[in-house]
ZADO-1210 file (C-alpha; in nm, 4 decimals, padded with zeros to 6 digits):
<atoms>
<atom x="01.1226" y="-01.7956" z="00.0176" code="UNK" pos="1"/>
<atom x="00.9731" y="-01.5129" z="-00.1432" code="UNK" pos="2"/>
<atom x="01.2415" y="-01.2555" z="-00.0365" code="UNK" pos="3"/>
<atom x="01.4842" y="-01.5264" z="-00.2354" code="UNK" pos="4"/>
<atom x="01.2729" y="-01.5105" z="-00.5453" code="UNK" pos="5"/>
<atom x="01.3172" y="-01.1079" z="-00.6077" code="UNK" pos="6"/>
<atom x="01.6682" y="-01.0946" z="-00.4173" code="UNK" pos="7"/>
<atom x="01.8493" y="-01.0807" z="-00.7503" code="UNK" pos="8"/>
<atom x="01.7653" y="-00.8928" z="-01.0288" code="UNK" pos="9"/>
<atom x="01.7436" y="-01.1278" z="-01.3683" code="UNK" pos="10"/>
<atom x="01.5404" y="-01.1037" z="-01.6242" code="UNK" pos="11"/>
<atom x="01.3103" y="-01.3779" z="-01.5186" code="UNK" pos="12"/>
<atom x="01.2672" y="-01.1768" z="-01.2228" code="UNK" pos="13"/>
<atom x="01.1083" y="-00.8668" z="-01.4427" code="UNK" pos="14"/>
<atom x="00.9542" y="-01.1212" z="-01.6933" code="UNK" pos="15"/>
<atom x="00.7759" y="-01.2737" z="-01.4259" code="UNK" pos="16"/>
<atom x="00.6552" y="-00.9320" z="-01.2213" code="UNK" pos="17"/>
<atom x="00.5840" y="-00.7988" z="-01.6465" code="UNK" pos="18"/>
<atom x="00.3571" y="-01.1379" z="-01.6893" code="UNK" pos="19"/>
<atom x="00.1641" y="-01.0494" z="-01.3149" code="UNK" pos="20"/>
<atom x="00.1175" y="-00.7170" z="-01.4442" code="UNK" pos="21"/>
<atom x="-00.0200" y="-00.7990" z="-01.7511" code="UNK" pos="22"/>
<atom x="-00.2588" y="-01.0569" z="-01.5843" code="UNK" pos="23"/>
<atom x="-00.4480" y="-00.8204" z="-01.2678" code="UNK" pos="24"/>
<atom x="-00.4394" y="-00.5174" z="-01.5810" code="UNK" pos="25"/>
<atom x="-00.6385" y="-00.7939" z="-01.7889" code="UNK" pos="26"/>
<atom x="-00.8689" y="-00.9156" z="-01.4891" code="UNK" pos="27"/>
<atom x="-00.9545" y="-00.5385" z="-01.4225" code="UNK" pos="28"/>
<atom x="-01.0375" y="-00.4471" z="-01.7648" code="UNK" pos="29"/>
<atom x="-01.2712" y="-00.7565" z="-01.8192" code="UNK" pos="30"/>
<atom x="-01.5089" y="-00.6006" z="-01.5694" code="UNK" pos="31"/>
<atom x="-01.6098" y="-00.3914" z="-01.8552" code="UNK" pos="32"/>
<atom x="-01.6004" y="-00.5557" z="-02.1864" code="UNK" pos="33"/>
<atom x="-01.7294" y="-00.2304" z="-02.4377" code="UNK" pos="34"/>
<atom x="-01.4242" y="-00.0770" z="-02.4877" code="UNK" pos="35"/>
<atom x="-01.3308" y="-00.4354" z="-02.7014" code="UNK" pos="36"/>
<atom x="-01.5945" y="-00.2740" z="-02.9742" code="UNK" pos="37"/>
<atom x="-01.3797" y="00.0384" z="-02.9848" code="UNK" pos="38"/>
<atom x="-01.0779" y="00.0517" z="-03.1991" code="UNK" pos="39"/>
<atom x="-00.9474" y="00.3826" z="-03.0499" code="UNK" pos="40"/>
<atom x="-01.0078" y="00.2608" z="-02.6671" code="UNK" pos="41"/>
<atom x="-00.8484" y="-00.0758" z="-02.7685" code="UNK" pos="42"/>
<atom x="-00.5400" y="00.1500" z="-02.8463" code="UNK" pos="43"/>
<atom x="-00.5744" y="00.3563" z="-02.5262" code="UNK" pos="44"/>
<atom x="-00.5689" y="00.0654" z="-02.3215" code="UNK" pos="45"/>
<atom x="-00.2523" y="-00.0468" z="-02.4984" code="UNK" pos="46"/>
<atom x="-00.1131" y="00.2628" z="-02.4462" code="UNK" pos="47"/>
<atom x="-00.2046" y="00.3140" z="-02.0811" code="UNK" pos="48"/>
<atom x="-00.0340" y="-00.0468" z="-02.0165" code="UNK" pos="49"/>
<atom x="00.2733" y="00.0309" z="-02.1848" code="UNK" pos="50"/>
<atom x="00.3002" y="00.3450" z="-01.9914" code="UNK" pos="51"/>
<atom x="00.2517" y="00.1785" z="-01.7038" code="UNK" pos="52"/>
<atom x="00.5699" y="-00.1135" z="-01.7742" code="UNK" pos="53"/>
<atom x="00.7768" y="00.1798" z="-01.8487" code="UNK" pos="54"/>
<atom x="00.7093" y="00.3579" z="-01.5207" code="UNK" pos="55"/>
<atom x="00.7952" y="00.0746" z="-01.3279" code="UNK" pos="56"/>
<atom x="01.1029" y="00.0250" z="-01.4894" code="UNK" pos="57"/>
<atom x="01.1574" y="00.3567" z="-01.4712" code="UNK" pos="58"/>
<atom x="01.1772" y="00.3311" z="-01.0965" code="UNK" pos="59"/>
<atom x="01.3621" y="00.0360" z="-01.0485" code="UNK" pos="60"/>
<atom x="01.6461" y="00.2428" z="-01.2962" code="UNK" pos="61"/>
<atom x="01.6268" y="00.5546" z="-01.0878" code="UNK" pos="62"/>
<atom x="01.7654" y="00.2681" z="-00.7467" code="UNK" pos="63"/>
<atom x="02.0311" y="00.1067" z="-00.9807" code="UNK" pos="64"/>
<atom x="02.1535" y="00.3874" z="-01.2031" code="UNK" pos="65"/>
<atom x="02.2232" y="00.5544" z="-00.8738" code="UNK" pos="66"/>
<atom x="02.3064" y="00.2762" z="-00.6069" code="UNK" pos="67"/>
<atom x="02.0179" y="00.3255" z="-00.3957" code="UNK" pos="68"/>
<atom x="01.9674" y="-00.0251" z="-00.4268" code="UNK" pos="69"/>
<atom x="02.1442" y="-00.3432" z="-00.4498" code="UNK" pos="70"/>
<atom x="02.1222" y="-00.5846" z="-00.7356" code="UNK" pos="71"/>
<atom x="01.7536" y="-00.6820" z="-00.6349" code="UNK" pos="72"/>
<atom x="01.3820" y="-00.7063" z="-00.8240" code="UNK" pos="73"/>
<atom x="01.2368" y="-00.5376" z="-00.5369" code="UNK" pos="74"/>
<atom x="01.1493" y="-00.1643" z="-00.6578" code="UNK" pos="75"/>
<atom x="00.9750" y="-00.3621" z="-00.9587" code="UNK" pos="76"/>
<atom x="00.7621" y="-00.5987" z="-00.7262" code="UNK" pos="77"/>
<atom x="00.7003" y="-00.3470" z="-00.4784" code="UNK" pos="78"/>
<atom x="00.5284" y="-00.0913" z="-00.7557" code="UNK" pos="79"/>
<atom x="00.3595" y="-00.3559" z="-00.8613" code="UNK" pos="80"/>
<atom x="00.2356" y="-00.4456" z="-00.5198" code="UNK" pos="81"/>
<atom x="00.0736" y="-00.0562" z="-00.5053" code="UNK" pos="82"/>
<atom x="-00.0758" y="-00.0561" z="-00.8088" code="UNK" pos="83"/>
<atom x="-00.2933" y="-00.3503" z="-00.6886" code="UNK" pos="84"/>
<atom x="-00.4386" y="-00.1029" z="-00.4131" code="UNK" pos="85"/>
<atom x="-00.6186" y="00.0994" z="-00.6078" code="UNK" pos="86"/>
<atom x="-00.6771" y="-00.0606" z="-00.9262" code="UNK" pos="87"/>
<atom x="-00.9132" y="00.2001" z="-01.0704" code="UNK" pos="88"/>
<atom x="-00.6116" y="00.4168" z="-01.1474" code="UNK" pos="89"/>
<atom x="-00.5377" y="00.1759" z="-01.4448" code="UNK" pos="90"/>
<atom x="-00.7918" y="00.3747" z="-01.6361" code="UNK" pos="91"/>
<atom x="-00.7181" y="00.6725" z="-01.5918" code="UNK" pos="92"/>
<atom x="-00.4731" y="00.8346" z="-01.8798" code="UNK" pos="93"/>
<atom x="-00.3924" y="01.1254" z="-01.7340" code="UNK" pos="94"/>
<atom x="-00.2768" y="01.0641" z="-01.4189" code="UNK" pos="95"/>
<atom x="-00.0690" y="00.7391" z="-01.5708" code="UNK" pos="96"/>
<atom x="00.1242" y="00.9881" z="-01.8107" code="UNK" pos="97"/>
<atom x="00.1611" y="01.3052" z="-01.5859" code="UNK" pos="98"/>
<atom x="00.3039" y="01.0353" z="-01.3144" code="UNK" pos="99"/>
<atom x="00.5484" y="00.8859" z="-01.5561" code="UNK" pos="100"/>
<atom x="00.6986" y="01.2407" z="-01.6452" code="UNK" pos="101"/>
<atom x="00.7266" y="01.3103" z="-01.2991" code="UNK" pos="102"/>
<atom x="00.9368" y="01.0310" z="-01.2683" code="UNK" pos="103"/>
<atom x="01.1517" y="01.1359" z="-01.5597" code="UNK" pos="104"/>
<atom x="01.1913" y="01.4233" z="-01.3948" code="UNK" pos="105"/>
<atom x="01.2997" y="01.2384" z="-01.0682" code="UNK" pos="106"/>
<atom x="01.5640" y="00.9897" z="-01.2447" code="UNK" pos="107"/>
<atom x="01.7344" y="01.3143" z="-01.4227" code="UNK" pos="108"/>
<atom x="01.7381" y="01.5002" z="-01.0416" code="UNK" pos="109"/>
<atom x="01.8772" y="01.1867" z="-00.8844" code="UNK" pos="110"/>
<atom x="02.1253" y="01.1908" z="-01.1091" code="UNK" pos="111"/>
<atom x="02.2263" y="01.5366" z="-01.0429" code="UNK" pos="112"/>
<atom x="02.4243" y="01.3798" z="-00.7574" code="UNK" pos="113"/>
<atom x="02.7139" y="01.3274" z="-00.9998" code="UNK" pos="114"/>
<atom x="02.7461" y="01.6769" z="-01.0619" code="UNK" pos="115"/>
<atom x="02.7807" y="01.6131" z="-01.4099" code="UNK" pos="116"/>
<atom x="02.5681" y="01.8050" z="-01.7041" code="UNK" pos="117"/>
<atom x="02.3738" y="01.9627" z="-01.4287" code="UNK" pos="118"/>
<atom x="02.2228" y="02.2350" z="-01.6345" code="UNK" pos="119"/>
<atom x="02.1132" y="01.9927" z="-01.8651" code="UNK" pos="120"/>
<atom x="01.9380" y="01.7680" z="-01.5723" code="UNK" pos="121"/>
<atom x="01.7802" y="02.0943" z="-01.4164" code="UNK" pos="122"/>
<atom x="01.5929" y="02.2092" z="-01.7339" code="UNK" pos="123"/>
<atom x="01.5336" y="01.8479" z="-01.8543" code="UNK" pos="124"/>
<atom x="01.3588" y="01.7522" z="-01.4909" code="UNK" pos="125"/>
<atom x="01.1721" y="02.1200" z="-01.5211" code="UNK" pos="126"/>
<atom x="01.0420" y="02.0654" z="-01.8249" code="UNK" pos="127"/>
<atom x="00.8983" y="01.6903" z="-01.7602" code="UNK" pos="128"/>
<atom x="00.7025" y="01.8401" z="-01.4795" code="UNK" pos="129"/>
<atom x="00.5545" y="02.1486" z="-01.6383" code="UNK" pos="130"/>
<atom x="00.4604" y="01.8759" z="-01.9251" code="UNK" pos="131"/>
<atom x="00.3056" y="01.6358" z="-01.6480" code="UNK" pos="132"/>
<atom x="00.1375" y="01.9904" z="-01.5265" code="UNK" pos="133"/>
<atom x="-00.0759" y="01.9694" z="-01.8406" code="UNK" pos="134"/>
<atom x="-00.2121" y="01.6138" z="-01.7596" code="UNK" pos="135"/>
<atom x="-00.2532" y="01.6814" z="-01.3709" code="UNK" pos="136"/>
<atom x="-00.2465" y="02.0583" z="-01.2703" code="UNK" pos="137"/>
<atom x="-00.1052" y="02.0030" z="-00.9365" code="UNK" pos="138"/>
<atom x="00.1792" y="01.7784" z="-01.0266" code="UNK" pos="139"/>
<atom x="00.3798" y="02.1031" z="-01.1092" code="UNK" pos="140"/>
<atom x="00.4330" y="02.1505" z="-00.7027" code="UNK" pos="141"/>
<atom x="00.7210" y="01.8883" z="-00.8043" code="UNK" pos="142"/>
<atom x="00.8822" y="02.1841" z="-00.9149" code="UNK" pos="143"/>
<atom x="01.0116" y="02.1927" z="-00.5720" code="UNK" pos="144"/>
<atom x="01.2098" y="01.9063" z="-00.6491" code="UNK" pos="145"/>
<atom x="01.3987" y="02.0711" z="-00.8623" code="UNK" pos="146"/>
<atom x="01.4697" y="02.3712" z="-00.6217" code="UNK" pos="147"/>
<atom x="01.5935" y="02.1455" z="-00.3899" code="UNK" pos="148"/>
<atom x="01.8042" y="02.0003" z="-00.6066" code="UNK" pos="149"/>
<atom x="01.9661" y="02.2674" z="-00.6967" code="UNK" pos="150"/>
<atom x="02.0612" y="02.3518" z="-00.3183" code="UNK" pos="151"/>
<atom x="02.2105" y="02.0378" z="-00.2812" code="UNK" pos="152"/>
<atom x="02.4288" y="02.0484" z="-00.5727" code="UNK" pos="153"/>
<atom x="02.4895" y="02.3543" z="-00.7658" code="UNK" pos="154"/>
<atom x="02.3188" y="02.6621" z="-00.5890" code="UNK" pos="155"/>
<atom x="02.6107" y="02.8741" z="-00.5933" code="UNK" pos="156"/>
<atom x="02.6096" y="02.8999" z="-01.0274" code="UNK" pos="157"/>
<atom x="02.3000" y="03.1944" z="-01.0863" code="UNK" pos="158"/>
<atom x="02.2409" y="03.0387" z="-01.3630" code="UNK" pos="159"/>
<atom x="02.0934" y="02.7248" z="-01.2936" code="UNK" pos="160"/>
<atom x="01.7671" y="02.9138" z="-01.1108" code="UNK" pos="161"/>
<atom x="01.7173" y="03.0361" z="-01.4240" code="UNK" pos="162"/>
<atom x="01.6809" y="02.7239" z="-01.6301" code="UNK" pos="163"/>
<atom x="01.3400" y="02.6063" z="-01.4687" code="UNK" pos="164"/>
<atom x="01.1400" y="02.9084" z="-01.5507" code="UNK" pos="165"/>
<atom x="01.2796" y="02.8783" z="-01.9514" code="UNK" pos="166"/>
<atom x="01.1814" y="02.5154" z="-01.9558" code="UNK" pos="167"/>
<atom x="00.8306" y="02.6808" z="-01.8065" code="UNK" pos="168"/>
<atom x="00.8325" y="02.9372" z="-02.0926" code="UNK" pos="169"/>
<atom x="00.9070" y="02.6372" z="-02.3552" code="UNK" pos="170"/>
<atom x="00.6477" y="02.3834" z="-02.1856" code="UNK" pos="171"/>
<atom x="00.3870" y="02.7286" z="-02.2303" code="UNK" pos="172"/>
<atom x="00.4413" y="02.7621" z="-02.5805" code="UNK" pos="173"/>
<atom x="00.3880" y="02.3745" z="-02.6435" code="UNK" pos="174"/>
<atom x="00.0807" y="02.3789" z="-02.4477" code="UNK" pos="175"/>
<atom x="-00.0484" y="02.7350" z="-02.6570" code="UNK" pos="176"/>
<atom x="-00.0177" y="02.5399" z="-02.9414" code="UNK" pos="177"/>
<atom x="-00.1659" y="02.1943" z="-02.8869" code="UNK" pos="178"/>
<atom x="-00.4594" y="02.4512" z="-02.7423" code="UNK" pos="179"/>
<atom x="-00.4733" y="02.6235" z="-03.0686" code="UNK" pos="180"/>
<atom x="-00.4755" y="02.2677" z="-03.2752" code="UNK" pos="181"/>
<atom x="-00.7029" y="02.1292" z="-03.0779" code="UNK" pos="182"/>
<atom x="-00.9715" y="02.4427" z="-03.0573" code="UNK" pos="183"/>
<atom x="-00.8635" y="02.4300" z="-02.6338" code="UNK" pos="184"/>
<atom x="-00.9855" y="02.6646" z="-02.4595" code="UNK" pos="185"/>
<atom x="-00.7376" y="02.7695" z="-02.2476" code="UNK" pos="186"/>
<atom x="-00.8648" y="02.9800" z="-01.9869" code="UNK" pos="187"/>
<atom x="-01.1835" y="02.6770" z="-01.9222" code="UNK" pos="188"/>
<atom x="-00.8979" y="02.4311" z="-01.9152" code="UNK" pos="189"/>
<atom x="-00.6504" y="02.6168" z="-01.6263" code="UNK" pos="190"/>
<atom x="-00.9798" y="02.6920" z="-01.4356" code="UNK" pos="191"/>
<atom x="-01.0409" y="02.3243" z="-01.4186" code="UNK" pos="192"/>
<atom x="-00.7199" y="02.2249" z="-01.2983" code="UNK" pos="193"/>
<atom x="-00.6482" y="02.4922" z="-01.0173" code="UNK" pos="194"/>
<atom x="-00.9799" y="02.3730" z="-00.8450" code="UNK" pos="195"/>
<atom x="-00.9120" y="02.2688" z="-00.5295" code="UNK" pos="196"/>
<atom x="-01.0961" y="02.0629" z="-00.2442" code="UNK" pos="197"/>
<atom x="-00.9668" y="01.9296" z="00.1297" code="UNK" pos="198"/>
<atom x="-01.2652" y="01.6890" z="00.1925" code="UNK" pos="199"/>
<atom x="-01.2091" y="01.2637" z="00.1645" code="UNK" pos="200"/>
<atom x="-01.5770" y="01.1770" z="00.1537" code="UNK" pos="201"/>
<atom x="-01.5381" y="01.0645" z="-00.2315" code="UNK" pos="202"/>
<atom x="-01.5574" y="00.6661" z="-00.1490" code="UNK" pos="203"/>
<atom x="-01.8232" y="00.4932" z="-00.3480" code="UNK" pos="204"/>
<atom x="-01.7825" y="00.1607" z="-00.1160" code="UNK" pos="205"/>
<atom x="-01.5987" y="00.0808" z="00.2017" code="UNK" pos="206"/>
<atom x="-01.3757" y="-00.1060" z="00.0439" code="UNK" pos="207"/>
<atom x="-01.2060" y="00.1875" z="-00.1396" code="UNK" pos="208"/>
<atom x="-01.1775" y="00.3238" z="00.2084" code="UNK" pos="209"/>
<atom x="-01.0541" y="00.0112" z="00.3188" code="UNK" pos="210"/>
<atom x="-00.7745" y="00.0170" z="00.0295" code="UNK" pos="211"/>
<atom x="-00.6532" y="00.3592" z="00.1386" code="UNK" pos="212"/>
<atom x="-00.6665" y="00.3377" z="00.5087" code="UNK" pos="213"/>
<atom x="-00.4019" y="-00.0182" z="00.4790" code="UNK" pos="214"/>
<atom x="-00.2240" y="00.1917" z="00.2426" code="UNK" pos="215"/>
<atom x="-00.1753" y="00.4634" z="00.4242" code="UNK" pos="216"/>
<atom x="-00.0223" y="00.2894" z="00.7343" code="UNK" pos="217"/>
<atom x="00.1937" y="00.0952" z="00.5423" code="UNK" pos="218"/>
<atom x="00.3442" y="00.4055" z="00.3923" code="UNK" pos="219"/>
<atom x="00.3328" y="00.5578" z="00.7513" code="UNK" pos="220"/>
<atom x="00.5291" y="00.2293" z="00.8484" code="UNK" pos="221"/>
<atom x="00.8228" y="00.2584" z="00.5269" code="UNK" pos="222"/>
<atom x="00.8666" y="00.6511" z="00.5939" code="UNK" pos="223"/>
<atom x="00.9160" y="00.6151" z="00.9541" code="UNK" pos="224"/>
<atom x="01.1584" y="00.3499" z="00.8896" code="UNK" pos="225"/>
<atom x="01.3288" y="00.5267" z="00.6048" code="UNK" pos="226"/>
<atom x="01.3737" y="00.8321" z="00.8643" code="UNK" pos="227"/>
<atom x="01.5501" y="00.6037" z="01.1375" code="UNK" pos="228"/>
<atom x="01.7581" y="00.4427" z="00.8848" code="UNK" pos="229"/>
<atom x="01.9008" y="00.7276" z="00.6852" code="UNK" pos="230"/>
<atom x="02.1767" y="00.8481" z="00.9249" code="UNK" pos="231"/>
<atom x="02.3040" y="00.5032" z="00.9162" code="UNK" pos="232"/>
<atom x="02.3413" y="00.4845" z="00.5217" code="UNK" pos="233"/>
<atom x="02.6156" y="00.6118" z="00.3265" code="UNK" pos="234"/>
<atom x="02.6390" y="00.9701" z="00.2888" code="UNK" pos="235"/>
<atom x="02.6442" y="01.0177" z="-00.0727" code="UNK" pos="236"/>
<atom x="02.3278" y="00.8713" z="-00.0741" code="UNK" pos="237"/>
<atom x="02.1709" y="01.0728" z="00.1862" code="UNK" pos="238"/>
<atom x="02.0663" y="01.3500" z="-00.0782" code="UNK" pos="239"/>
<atom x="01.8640" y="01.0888" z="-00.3550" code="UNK" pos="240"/>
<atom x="01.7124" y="00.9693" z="-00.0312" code="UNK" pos="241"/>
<atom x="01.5901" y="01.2822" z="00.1159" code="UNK" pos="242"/>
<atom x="01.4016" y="01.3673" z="-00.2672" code="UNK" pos="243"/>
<atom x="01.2493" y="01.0543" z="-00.2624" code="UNK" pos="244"/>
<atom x="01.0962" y="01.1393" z="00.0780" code="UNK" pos="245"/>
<atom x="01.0340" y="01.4557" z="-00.0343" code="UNK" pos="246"/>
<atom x="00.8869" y="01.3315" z="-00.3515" code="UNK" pos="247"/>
<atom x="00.6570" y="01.1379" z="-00.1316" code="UNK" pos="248"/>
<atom x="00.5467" y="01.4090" z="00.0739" code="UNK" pos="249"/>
<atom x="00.4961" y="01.5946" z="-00.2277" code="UNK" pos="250"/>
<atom x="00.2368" y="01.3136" z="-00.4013" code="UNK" pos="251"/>
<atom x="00.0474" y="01.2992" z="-00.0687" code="UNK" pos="252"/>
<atom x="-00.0180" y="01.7125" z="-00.0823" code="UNK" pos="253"/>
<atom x="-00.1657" y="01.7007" z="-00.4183" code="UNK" pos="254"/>
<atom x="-00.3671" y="01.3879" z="-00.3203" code="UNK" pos="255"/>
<atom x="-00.4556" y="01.6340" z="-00.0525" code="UNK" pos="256"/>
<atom x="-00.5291" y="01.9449" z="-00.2239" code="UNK" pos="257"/>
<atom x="-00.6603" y="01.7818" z="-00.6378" code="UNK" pos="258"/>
<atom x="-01.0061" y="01.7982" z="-00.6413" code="UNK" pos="259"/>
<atom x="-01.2201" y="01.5302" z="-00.8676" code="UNK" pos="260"/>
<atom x="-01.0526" y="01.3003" z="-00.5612" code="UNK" pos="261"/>
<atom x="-01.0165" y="00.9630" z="-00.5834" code="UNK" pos="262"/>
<atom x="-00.7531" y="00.6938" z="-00.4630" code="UNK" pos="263"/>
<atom x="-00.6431" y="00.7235" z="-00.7958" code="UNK" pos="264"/>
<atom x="-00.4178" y="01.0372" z="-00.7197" code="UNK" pos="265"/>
<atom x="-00.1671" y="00.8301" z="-00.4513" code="UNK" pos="266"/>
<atom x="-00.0266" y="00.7010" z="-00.7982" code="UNK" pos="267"/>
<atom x="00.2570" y="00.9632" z="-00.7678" code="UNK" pos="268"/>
<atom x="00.3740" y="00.8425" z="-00.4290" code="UNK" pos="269"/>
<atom x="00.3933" y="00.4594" z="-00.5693" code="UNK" pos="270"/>
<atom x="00.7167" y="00.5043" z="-00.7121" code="UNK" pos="271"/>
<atom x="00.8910" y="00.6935" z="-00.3869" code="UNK" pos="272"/>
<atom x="00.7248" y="00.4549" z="-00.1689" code="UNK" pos="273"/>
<atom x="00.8556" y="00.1055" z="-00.3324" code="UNK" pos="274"/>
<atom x="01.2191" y="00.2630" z="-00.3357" code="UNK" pos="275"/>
<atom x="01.1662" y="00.2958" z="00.0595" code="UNK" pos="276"/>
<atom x="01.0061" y="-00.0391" z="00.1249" code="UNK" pos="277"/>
<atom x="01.2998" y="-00.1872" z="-00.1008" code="UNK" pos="278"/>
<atom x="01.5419" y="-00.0247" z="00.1558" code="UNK" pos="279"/>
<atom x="01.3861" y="-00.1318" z="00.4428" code="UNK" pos="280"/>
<atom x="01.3774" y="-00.4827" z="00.2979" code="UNK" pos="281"/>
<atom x="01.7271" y="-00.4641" z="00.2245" code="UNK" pos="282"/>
<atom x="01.8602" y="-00.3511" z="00.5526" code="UNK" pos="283"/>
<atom x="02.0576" y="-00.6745" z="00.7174" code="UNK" pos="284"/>
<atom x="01.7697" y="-00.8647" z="00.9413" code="UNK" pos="285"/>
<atom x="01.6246" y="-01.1307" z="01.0416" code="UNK" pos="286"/>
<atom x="01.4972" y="-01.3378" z="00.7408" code="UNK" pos="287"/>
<atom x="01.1383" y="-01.4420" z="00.9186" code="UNK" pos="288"/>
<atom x="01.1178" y="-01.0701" z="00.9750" code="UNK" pos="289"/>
<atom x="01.1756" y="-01.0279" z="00.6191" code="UNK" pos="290"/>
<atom x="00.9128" y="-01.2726" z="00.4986" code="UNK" pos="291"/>
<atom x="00.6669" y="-01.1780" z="00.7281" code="UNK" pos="292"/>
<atom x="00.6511" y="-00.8107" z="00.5493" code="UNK" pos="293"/>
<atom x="00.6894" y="-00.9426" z="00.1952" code="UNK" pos="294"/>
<atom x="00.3472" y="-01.1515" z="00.2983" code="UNK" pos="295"/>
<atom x="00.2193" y="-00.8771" z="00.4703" code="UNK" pos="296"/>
<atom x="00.1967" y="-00.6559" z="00.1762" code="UNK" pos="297"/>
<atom x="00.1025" y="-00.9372" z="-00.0806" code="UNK" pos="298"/>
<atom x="-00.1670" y="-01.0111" z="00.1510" code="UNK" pos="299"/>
<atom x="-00.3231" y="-00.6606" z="00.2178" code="UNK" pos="300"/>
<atom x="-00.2731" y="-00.5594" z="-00.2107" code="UNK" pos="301"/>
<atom x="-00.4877" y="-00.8537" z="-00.3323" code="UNK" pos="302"/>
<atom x="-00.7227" y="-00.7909" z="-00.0593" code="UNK" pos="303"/>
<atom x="-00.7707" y="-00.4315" z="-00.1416" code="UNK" pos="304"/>
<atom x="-00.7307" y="-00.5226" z="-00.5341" code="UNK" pos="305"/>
<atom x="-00.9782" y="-00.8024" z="-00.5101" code="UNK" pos="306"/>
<atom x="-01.2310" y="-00.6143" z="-00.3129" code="UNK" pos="307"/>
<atom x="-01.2811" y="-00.3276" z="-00.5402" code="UNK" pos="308"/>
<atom x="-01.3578" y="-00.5004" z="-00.8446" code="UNK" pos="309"/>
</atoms>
């Protein structure tokens, strides 16, 4: 029944995953009412929720513009589904805006797989990231994405190499001069960022360690399955697949390696993640099996997003 409900994509489909949104971002920011006596943060929180809608959607473009999925609601529900782990990340600004360049940058690399405008897609994707850089340090190891990309596809022009360290030059200058409005201090600022820590022993409850420890097996569970699948899906997909895992891989490092850690920082491997649990759910199987994972993962988000408020 459920699988039925986000089989097809309509618009009552994304109204009705918009509205769900809109309600668990409500019941989260009522825990804390004194941002209502704040103009400015009643803005911000606007802001952060839009930004949020339009990475989502953002997502569910990247699987249809490029026929990684079929006509379904699923990469919508499913990044829905992972916000509710770790609801704490819809407060935090930063990491909100620095994910949804990243995935700008994604969509445009995706894309390259038409082999159309490439040089255009390579700088475009380069520059997102060195702009998402500037919210989140260590998002700029996405970068690699755009290396690998250009293996894939268009490695033999010289040119294209080139084009990411420009957009680095150009995302520089932009960043030199919001310092300079802003009285930044640049040097304080890059120090900040570049810090660096290994150790998980951030977890103010158990049931933030909870949260990530059912997260983390579920993703465990999707990649595994998104490895033992690929050979068997069509070819010209195999490359957008492989930099979503990669993409993946990459969001788990610089949960890994950012220090100030806190679940908050698996919000970059949300979006890679609910394109592989869409095509898992999408490969032809039993329809018990089916439902029993769509529960599964209701059951374990609302659990983890209901515990932690």
């Amino acid at each position: 029944m459920i699988s039925s409900v986000f089989r097809k994509s309509t618009p009552l489909n994304f109204s009705l995953v918009l509205i769900l949104m809109l309600f668990f971002f409500f019941i989260y920011q009522i825990q804390d009412l004194s941002w209502t006596n704040s103009l400015f943060l009643i803005i911000k929180k606007i802001i952060l929720f839009c930004i949020v809608i339009a990475s989502v959607f953002t997502a569910n473009f990247i699987v249809k513009k490029n026929g990684m999925s079929k006509d379904s609601a699923y990469t919508v529900f499913f990044y829905f589904l992972f916000l509710l782990f770790f609801p704490s990340v819809l407060d935090n600004l930063n990491l909100i805006v620095a994910n949804f360049f990243v995935l700008l940058a994604l969509r445009r690399l995706i894309s390259m797989q038409s082999l159309k405008a490439s040089k255009e897609k390579i700088f475009d994707a380069s520059l997102w990231i060195f702009l998402a850089a500037l919210f989140h340090f260590w998002s700029i190891i996405f970068i690699v994405l755009v290396f690998i990309s250009i293996i894939f596809h268009v490695s033999r022009d010289y040119r294209n190499w080139i084009l990411p360290f420009i957009a680095f030059f150009i995302a520089g200058i932009l960043f030199m001069l919001y310092a300079t409005l802003f009285n930044i201090n640049v040097t304080e600022y890059i120090n900040a960022g570049v810090k660096t820590t290994f150790e998980i022993n951030y977890f103010t409850n158990n049931y933030q360690n909870g949260a990530l420890s059912i997260y983390a097996t579920i993703a465990l569970f999707f990649v595994v399955s998104m490895f033992s699948t690929l050979s068997s899906r069509p070819q010209i997909l195999h490359t957008s697949f492989q930099i979503i895992i990669a993409s993946f891989f990459i969001g788990a490092v610089i949960f890994l390696i950012s220090s100030n850690k806190s679940n908050d920082l698996l919000v970059f491997t949300f979006a890679p993640l609910a394109i592989m649990t869409t095509s898992h759910i999408e490969v032809p199987q039993l329809k018990l099996k089916q439902e029993m994972v769509l529960f599964v993962l209701i059951a374990c988000s609302l659990f983890a997003f209901f515990s932690q408020l």
